[in-house]
RODO-2510 file (C-alpha; in nm, 4 decimals, decimal comma):
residues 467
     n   res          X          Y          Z
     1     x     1,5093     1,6994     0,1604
     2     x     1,7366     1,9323     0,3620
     3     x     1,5877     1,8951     0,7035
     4     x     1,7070     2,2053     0,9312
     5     x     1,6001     2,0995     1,2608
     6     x     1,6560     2,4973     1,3767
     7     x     1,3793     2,6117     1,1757
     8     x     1,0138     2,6806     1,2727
     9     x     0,8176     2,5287     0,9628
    10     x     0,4142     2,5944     0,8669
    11     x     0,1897     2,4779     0,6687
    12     x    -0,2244     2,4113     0,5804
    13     x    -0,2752     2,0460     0,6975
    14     x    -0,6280     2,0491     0,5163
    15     x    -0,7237     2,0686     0,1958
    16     x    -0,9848     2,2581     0,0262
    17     x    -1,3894     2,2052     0,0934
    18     x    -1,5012     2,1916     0,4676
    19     x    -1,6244     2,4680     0,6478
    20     x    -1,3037     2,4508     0,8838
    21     x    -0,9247     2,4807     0,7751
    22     x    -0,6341     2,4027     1,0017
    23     x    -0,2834     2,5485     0,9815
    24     x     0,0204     2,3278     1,1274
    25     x     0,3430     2,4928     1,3112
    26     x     0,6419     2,3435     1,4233
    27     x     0,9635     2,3803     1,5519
    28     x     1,1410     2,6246     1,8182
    29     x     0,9666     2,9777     1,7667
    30     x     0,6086     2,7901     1,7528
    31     x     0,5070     2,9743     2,0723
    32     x     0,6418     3,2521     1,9671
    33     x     0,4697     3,2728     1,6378
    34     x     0,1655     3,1788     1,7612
    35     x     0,1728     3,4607     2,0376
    36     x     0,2457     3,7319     1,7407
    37     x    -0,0748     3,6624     1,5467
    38     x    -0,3132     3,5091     1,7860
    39     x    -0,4732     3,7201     2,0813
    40     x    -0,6731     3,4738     2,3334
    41     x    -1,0053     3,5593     2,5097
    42     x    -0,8490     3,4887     2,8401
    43     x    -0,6028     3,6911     2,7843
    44     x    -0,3363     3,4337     2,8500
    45     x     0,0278     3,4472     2,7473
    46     x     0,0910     3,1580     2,4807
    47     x     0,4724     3,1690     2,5252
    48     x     0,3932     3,0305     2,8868
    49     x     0,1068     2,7808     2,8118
    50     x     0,1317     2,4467     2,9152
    51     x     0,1187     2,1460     2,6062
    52     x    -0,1713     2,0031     2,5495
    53     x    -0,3922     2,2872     2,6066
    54     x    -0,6847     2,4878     2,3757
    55     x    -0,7311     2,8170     2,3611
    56     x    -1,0083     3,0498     2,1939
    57     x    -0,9576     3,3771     2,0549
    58     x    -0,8624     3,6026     1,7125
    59     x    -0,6419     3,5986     1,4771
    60     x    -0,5410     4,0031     1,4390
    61     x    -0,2371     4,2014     1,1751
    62     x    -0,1977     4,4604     1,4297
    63     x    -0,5502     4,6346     1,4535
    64     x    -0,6752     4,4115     1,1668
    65     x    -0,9005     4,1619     1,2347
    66     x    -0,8725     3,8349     1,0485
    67     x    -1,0995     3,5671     1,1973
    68     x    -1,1874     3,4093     1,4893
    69     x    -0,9650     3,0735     1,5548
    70     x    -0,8484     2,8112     1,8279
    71     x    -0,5292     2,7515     1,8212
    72     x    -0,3978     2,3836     2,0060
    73     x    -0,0712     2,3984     2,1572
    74     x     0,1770     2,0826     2,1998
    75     x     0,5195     2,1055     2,4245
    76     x     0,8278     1,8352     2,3184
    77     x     0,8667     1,6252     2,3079
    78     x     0,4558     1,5149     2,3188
    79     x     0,3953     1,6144     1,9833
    80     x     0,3411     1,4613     1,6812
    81     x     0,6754     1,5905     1,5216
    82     x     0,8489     1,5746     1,8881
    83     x     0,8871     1,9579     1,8552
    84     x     0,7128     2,2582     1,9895
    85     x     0,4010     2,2466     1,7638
    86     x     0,0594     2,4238     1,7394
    87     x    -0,2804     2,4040     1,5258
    88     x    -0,4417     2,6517     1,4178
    89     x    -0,8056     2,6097     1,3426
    90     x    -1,0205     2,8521     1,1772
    91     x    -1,3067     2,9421     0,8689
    92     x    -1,2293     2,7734     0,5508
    93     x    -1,1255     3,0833     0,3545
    94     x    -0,8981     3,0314     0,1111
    95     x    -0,8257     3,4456     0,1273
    96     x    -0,7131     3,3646     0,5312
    97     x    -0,5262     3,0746     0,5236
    98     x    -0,3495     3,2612     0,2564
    99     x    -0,3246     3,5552     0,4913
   100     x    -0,2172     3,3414     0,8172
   101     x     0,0246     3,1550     0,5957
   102     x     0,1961     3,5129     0,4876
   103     x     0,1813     3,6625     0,8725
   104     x     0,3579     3,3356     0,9952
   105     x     0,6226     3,3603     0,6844
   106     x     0,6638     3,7383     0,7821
   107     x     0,7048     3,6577     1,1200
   108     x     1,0339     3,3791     1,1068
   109     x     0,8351     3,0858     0,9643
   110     x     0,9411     2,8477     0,6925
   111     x     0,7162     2,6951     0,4741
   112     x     0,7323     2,2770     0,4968
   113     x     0,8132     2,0400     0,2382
   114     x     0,5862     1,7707     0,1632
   115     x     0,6133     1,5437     0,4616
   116     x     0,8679     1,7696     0,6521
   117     x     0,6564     1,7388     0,9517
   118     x     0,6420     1,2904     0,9476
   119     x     0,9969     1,4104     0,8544
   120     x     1,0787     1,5852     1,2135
   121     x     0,8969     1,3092     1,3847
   122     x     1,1001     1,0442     1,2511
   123     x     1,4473     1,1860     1,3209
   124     x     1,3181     1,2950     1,6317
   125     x     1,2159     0,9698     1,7385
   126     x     0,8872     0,9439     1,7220
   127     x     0,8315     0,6816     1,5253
   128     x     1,0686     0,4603     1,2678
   129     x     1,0666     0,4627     0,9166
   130     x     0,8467     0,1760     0,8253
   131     x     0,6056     0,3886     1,0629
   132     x     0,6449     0,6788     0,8595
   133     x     0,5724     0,5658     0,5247
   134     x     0,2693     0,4281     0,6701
   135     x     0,1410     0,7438     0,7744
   136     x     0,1280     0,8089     0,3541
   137     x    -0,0401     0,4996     0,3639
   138     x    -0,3327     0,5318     0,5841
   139     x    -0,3644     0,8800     0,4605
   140     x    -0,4544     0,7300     0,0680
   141     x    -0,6021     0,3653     0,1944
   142     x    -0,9320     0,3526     0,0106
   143     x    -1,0711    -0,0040     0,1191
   144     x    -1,1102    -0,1406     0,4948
   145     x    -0,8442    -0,3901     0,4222
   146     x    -0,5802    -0,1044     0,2906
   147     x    -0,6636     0,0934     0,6088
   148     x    -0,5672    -0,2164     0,8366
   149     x    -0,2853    -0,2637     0,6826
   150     x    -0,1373     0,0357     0,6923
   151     x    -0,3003     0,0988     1,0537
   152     x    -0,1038    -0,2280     1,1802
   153     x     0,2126    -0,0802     1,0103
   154     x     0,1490     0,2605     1,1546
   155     x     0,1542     0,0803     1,5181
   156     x     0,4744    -0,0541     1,5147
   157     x     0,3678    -0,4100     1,3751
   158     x     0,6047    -0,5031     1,0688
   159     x     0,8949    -0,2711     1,2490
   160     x     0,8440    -0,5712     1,5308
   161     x     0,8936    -0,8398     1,3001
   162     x     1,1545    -0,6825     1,1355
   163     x     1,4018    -0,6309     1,4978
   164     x     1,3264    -0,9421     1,5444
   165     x     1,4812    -1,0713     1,2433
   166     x     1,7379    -0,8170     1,2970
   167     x     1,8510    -0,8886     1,6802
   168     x     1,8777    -1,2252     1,5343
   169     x     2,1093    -1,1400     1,2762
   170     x     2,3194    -0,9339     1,5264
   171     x     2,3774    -1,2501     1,7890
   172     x     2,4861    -1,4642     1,4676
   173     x     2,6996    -1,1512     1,3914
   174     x     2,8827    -1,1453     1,7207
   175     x     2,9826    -1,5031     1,6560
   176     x     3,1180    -1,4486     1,3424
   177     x     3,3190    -1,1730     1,4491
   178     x     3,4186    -1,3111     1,7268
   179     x     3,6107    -1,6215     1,5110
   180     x     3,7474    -1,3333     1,3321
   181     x     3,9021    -1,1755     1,6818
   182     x     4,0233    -1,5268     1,7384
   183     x     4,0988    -1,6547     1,3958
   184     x     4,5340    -1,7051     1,4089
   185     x     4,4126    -2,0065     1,6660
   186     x     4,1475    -2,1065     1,4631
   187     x     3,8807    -2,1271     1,7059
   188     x     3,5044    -2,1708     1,6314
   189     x     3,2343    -2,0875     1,8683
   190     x     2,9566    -2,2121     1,7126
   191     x     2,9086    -2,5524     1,4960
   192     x     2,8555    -2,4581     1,0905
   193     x     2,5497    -2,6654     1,1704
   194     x     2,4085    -2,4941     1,4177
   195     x     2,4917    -2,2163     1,2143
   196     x     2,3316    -2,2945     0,9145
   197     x     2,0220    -2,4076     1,0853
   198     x     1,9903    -2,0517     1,2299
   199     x     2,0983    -1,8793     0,9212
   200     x     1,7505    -2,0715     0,7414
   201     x     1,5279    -2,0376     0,9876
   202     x     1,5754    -1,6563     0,9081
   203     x     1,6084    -1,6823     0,5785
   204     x     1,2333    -1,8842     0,5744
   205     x     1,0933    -1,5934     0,7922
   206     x     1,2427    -1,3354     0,4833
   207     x     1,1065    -1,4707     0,2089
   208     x     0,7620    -1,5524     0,4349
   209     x     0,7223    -1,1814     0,3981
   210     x     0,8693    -1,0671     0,1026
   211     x     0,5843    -1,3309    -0,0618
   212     x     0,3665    -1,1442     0,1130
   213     x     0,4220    -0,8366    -0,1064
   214     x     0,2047    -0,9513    -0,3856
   215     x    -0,0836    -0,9484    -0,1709
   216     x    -0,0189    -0,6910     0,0231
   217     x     0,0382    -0,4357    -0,2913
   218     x    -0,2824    -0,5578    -0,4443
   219     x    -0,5035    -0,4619    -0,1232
   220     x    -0,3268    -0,1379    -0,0925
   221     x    -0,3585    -0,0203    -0,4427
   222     x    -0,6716    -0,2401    -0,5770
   223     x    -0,7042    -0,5837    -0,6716
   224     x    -0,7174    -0,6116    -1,0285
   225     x    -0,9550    -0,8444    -1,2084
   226     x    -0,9737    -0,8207    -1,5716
   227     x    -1,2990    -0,9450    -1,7681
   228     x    -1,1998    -1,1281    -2,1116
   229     x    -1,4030    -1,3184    -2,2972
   230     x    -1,5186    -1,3168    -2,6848
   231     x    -1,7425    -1,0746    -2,8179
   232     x    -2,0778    -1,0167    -2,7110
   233     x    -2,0691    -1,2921    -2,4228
   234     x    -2,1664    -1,0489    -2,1766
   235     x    -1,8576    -0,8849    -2,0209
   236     x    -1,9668    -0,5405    -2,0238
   237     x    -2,3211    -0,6379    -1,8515
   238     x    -2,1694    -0,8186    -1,6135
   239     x    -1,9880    -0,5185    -1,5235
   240     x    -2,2187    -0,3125    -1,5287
   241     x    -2,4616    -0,5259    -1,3020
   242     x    -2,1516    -0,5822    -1,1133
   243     x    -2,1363    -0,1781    -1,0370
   244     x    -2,4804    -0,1539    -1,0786
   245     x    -2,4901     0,1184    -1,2864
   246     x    -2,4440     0,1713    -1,6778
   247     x    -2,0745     0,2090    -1,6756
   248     x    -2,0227    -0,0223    -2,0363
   249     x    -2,1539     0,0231    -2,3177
   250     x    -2,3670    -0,2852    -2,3845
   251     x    -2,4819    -0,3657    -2,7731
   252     x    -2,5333    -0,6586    -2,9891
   253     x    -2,2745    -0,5696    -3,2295
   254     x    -1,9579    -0,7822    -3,1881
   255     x    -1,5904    -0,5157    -3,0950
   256     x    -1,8306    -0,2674    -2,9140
   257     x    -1,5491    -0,2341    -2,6238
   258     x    -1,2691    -0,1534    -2,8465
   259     x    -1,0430     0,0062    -2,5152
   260     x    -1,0445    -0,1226    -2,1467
   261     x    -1,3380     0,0304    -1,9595
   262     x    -1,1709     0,0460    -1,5780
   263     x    -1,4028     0,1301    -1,2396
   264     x    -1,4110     0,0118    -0,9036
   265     x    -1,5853    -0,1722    -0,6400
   266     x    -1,5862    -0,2966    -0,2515
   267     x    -1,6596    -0,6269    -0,1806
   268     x    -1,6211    -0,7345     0,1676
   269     x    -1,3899    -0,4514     0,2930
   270     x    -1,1323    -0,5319    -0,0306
   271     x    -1,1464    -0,2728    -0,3458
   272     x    -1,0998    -0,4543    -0,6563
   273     x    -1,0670    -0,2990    -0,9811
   274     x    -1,2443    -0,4639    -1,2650
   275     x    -1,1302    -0,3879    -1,5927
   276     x    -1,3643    -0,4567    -1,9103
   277     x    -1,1620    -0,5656    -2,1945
   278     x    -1,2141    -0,5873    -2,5850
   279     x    -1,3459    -0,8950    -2,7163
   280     x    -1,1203    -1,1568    -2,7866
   281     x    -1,1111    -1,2958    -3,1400
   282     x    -0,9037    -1,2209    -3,4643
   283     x    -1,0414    -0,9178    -3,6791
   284     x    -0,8958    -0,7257    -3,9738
   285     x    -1,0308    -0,3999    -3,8185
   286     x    -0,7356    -0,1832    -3,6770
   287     x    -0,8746    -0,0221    -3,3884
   288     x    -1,0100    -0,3163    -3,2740
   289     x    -0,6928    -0,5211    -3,2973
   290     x    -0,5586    -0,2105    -3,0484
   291     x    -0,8260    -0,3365    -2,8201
   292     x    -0,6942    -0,6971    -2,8187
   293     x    -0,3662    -0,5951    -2,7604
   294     x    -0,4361    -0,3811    -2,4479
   295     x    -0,6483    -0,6925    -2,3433
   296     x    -0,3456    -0,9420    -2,3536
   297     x    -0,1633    -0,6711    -2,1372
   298     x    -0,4159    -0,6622    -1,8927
   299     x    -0,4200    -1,0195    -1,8493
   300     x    -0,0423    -1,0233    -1,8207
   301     x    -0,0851    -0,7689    -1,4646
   302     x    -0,3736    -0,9106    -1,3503
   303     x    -0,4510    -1,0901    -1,0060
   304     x    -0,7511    -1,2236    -1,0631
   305     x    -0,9112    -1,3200    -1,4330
   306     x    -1,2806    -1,3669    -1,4831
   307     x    -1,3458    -1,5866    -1,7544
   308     x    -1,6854    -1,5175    -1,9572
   309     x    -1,8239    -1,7375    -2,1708
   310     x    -2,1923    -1,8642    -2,2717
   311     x    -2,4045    -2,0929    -2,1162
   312     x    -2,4625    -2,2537    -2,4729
   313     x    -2,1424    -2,3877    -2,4843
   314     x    -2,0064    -2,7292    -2,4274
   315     x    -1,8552    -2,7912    -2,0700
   316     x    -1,5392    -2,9207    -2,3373
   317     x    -1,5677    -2,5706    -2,5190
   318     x    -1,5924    -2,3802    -2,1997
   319     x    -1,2754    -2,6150    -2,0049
   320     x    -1,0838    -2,5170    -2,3154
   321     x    -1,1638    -2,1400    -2,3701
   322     x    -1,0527    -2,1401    -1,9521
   323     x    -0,7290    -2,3083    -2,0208
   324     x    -0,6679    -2,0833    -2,3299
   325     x    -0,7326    -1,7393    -2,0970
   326     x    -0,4643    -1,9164    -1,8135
   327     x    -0,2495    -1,8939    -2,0970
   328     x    -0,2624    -1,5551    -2,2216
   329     x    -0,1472    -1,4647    -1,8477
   330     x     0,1655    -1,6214    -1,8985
   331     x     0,0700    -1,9097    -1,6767
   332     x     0,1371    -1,7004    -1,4020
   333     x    -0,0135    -1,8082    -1,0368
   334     x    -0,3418    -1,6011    -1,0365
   335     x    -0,6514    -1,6804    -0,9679
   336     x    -0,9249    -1,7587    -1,2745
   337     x    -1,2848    -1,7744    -1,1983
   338     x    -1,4832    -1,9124    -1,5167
   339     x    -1,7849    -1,6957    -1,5547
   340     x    -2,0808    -1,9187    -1,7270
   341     x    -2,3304    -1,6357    -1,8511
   342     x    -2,6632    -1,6760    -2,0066
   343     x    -2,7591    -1,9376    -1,8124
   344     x    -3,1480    -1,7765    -1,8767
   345     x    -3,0483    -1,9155    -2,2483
   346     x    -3,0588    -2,3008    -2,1199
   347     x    -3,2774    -2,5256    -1,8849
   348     x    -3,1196    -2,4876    -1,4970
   349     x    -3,0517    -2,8488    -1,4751
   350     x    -2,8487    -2,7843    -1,7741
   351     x    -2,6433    -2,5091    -1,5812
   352     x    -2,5915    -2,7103    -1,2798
   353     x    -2,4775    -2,9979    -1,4862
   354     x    -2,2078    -2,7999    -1,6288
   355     x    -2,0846    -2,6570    -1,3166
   356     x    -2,0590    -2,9989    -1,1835
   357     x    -1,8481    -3,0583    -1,5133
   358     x    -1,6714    -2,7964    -1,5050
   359     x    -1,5955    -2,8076    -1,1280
   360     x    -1,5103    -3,1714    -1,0781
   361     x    -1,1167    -3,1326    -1,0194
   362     x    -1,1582    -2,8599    -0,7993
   363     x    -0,9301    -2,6405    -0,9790
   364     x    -1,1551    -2,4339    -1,1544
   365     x    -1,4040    -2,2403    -1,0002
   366     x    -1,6951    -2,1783    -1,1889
   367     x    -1,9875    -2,0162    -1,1603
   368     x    -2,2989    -1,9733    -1,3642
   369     x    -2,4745    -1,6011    -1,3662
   370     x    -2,7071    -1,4071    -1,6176
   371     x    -2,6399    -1,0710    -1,6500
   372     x    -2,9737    -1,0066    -1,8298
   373     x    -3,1889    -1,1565    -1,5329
   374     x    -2,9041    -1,0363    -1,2499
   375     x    -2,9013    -1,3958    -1,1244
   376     x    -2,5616    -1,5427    -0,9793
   377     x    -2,4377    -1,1944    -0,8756
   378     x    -2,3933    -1,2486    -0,5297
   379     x    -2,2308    -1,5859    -0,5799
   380     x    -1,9730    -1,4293    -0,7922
   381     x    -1,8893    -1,1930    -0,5390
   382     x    -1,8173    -1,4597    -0,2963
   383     x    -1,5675    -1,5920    -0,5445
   384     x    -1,4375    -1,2620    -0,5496
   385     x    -1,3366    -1,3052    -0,1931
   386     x    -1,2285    -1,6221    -0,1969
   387     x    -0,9816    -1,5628    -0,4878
   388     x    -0,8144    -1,3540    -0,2389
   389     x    -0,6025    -1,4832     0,0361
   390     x    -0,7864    -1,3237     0,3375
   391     x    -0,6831    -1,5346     0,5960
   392     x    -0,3634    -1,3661     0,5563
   393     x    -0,5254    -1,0125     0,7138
   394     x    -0,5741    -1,1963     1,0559
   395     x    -0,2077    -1,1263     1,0508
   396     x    -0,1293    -0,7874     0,8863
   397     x     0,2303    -0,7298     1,0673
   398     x     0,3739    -1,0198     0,8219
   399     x     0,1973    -0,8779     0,5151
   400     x     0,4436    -0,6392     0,3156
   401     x     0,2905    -0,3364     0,1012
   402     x     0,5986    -0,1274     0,0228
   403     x     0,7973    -0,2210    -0,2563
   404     x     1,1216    -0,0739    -0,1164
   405     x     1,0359    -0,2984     0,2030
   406     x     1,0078    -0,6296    -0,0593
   407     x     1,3325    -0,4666    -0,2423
   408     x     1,5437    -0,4648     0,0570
   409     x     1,3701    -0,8050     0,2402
   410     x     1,4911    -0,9829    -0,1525
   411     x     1,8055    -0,8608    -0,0698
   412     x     1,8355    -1,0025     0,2311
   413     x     1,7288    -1,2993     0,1029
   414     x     2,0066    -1,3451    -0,1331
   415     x     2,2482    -1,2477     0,1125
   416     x     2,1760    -1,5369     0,3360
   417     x     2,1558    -1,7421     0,0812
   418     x     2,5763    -1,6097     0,0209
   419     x     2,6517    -1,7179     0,3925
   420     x     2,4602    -2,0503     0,2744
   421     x     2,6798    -2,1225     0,0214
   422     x     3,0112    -2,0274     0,2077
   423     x     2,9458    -2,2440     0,4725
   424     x     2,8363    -2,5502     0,2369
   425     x     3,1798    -2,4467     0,0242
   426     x     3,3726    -2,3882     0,3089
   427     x     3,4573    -1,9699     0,2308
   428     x     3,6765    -1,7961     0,4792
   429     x     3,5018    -1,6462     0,7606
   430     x     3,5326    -1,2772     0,7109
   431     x     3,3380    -1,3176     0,3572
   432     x     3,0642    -1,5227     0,5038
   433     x     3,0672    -1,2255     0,7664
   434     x     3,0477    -0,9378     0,5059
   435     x     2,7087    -1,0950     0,3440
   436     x     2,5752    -1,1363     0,6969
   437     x     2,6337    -0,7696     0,7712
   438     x     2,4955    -0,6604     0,4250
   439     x     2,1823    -0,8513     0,5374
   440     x     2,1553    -0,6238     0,8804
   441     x     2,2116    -0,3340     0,6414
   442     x     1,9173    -0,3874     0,4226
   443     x     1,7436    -0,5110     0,7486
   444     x     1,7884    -0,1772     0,9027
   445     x     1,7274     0,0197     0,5506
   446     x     1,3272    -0,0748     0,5926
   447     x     1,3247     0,0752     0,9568
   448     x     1,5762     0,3751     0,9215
   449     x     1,8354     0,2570     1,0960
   450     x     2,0556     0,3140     0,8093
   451     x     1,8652     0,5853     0,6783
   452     x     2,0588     0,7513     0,3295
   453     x     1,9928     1,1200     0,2748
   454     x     1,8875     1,0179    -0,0733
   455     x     1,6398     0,7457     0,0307
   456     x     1,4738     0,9493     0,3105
   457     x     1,4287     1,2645     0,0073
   458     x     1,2659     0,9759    -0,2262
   459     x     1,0049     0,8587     0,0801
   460     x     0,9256     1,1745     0,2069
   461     x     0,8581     1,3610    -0,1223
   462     x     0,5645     1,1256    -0,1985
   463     x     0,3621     1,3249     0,1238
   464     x     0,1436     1,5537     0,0887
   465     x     0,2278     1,9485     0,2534
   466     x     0,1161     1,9573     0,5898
   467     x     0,1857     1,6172     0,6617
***
C-alpha cells in the first residue's frame, strides 16, 4: 500500500442493510471537505469547530438537496487515525452514499484502500502493529472467546509481553556489544553462565507463546471437531440433535453421508465447527470411497475427534475402534471424546458399566448419549468444553492468534537457540551477537518496529474499506 500521508482519504465505513450509513474522512482538507458539502443548522463554520463536537444539518450540491446528516468532527491528533477526521452519518441510500462519495472525490478527496485508515493510525502512532491487526480481528470474531482475544490484543496486551521480551533482549544486547567494543583486551562483562541462564529464561517465555498459537487459531477461526464413526452409528443424528435442527440427512441405509456435512455451534462462549463425515468402512462404491477419503483428511486437521460408536458393542470393540480413530489422526495431540450412542438399545446399568470400562485409565473420555431419545446431550457438551484448554483465556495477552506473530516468535526461537549453541561451543562473540539481534528483529517485526513496506501491504490488504 502506498500510504501518502498528504492526502485527504474517504470512504463508507458501513455496509449495506441498516436504516443509517456512515461515511469516514480523513486527513488534512477533512474540514475543508466537510464545510463544502455540509451546511449546519446553527449555522456554524466547520473549518473552525472544535474536535470532538456534533453537528446537525444537510448535505446540499449547490442548491440541491441531498439528505439530512450529522456529521462528527475529530481534531489530531484525538482521532482514531491521529489525523483531522470526520463522520458523516446519514439515510441508508445506496443512491447518496454514492452521491456523497462522488461530491467528496470532486472536491480533493481520495478514495481509501482497504484498511488505509488502521493504516494512518498506526504510522501515526496510535496504536502498534499487533494492535492493528487486531482491529481485523475483533471486526470478524464470531464467538465470545474470539472477541476477548482479539479485544485483549486490541488493548495493548500481547504488544506488553512482547517489549518485555524485547527490552530484555536489548540489555543482553548491550553486553554483547559491549565485549565487542572491548574485544583486542578480551574483556567479558557478563559470565557465559549468567548469560545462558538469561538467554533460556527468554527463550521458555517464546516458545510459552508460540504454543499458544494452536489454541489461539482454533478459538479465532472455530474449533474443529470432526464426527467419524462407521455407518449408520448415528453421526449425522447426533449432529443434528447437536444443532438441533435437521441439518444431516439421517437414513437406515449404510454411505448415506457420502461428503462432509460442515455447520456450527456455541458452546460456552467457544464456536466449534462440527464436521459430519462419511462412514468409515471399505466399499467398492466410488463415490463413497471419495467420502472416506475426505474423512481421513478431516481427521488429519482436526482439534477435537468425536468418536461414535454403538452401545451394543463390547467395551474391547469400542477401546479398539477409539485407538484405531487416534490413529487415522496421525497420532497427533488432540483431543478424542468416545461417543457411546444407542444406549436406549441396552439396559442403563449396562451403559454405565461400560463407561466405567471404558473410562478406567482416565485417558479416554467417554460418554454414553442416544441421539434417538436426545439423552446425554448436555453431558457431551461439557466434554466439548473441557477438550478445550480454557483456563488458558484467564490469560489472553500470552495466547497467540496470528500466524505471522507464531512465524516470527519460531524464529526467535531458533535464534536463541544459535546463541545457545555458540556459547556451549564456544563461537566468537560477534556471531553469537548477530543471532541475538536477528531475534530483536523478528521481535520487533510482530509490533512494527521493523515494519517492511511489503509486510505492512500484506496485513493491511486483508481490511475491509472504511476501516
Amino acid at each position: 500500500m502506498n500510504l501518502k500521508p498528504d492526502t485527504t482519504i474517504a470512504a463508507p465505513a458501513t455496509g449495506t442493510g441498516g436504516a443509517l450509513a456512515v461515511i469516514r474522512v480523513s486527513g488534512p482538507e477533512t474540514f475543508r471537505l466537510i464545510s463544502e458539502l455540509f451546511i449546519t443548522v446553527s449555522g456554524a463554520d466547520l473549518r473552525e469547530a472544535r474536535g470532538y463536537t456534533v453537528h446537525y444539518g444537510q448535505v446540499k450540491e449547490e442548491d440541491e438537496f441531498i439528505d439530512d446528516a450529522v456529521v462528527t468532527l475529530y481534531r489530531a491528533p484525538a482521532s482514531y487515525s491521529g489525523e483531522d477526521a470526520a463522520e458523516i452519518s446519514f439515510h441508508a441510500s445506496p443512491w447518496i452514499a454514492q452521491k456523497i462519495m462522488k461530491m467528496l472525490l470532486a472536491r480533493g478527496a481520495t478514495a481509501a484502500m482497504p484498511g488505509e485508515f488502521t493504516m494512518r493510525a498506526f504510522m501515526n502512532g496510535k496504536m502498534d502493529l499487533s494492535q492493528a491487526e487486531a482491529v481485523a480481528d475483533i471486526i470478524v470474531a464470531d464467538s465470545s472467546a474470539a472477541h476477548r482475544l482479539a479485544a485483549s490484543q486490541l488493548r495493548g496486551g500481547l504488544s506488553e509481553e512482547i517489549e518485555k521480551l524485547r527490552q530484555e533482549l536489548l540489555q543482553f544486547a548491550s553486553l554483547i556489544e559491549l565485549e565487542l567494543d572491548f574485544s583486542e583486551e578480551d574483556v567479558q562483562f557478563a559470565d557465559r553462565f549468567s548469560m545462558s541462564e538469561t538467554v533460556i529464561n527468554i527463550k521458555s517465555l517464546v516458545e510459552r507463546l508460540a504454543s499458544s498459537f494452536r489454541l489461539g487459531n482454533a478459538i479465532k477461526k472455530g474449533i474443529p471437531v470432526v464426527i467419524a464413526g462407521r455407518p449408520n452409528v448415528g453421526k449425522s443424528s447426533l449432529l443434528n440433535l447437536l444443532l438441533q435442527e435437521e441439518r444431516a440427512i439421517v437414513s437406515e441405509i449404510p454411505g448415506t453421508t457420502r461428503d462432509t456435512v460442515e455447520e456450527v455451534l456455541h458452546v460456552g462462549g467457544l464456536l466449534f465447527r462440527f464436521i459430519d463425515t462419511a462412514g468409515l468402512r471399505q466399499s467398492d462404491d466410488e463415490i463413497e470411497l471419495l467420502g472416506v477419503e475426505r474423512t481421513m483428511r478431516k481427521l488429519e486437521a482436526a482439534e477435537v475427534v468425536l468418536a461414535v460408536a454403538e452401545a451394543t458393542d463390547t467395551s474391547g470393540e469400542l477401546a479398539a475402534f477409539a485407538a484405531s480413530v487416534a490413529e487415522m489422526t496421525g497420532n497427533r495431540n488432540i483431543r478424542i471424546i468416545l461417543v457411546v450412542n444407542k444406549t436406549d438399545l441396552i439396559e442403563q446399568d449396562r451403559a454405565e458399566t461400560l463407561k466405567k470400562e471404558l473410562a478406567g485409565g482416565g485417558e479416554l473420555p467417554v460418554v454414553a448419549v442416544s441421539a434417538k431419545e436426545a439423552t446425554g446431550i448436555d453431558e457431551l457438551r461439557e466434554m466439548l468444553l473441557k477438550s478445550v484448554e480454557t483456563g488458558a483465556l484467564e490469560s489472553p495477552q500470552y495466547i497467540v492468534t496470528n500466524a505471522r506473530h507464531y512465524e516470527a516468535l519460531t524464529n526467535v526461537s531458533e535464534n536463541l537457540q544459535r546463541v545457545l549453541d555458540g556459547f556451549r561451543d564456544g563461537i566468537p562473540t560477534v556471531l553469537i551477537a548477530t543471532d541475538v539481534r536477528q531475534a530483536i528483529y523478528y521481535l520487533g517485526l510482530i509490533t512494527g518496529r521493523i515494519t517492511p513496506d511489503d509486510i505492512l501491504g500484506e496485513i493491511f490488504s486483508r481490511f475491509c474499506i472504511g476501516k
